[in-house]
N, C-alpha and C positions, 0 to 999 in steps of 0.2 A: 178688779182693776178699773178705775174710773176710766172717762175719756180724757182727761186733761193728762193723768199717768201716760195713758197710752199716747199720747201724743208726743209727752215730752221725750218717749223712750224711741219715738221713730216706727209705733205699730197702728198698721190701720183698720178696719172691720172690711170687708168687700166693698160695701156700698160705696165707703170714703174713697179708695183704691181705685173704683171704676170712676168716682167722680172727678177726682185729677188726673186721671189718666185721659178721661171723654172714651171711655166704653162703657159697655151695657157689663149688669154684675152678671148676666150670664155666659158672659163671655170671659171675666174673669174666672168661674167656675170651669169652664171648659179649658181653658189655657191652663188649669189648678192641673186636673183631671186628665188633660192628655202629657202631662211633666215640665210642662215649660216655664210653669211658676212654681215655686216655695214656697208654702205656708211656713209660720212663723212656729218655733217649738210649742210658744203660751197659745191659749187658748181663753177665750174667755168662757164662763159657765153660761151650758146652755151651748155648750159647740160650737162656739162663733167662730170661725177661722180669723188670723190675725196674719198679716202680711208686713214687712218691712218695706217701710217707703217708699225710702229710693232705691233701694235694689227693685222691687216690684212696679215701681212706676216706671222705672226708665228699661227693664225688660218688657212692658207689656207697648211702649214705644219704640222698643227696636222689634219686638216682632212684627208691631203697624208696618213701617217700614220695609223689614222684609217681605210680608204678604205683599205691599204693594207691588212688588215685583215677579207677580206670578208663580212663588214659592210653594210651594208645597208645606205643611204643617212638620212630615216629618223632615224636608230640608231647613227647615226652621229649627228644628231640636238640636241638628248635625252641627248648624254652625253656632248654632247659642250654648254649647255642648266646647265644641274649638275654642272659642272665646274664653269661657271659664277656665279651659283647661291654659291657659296663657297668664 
């Protein structure tokens, strides 16, 4: 899957993901890693992780937001968890 596919389909690589979001990719990794983001089912070869845009961008902006508030990682799962289930 080229980049232009990927794009038109709404999938990002990490690096793209952290870069409109303004984090670091290892913090997209760790937010992968401790559940609070979705990797996309495709993959590209070579194990690239693929993420969904906007669902990914605007979770990795609402948990900014919650940390900013002195949250906890796992209170961060509890309510990003509440949310989905709505």
């Amino acid at each position: 899957m080229c980049k232009r596919e990927r794009m038109r389909a709404g999938l990002l690589k990490i690096s793209e993901v952290a870069r409109e979001a303004g984090v670091q990719k290892t913090t997209v990794r760790y937010y992968t890693e401790m559940g609070l983001l979705k990797v996309s089912t495709k993959m590209l070869p070579g194990g690239y992780r693929l993420y969904d845009r906007g669902e990914t961008v605007e979770s990795i902006r609402r948990i900014k937001s919650i940390h900013e508030e002195n949250r906890t990682l796992g209170d961060i799962r509890q309510l990003l968890e509440a949310v989905a289930l709505r």
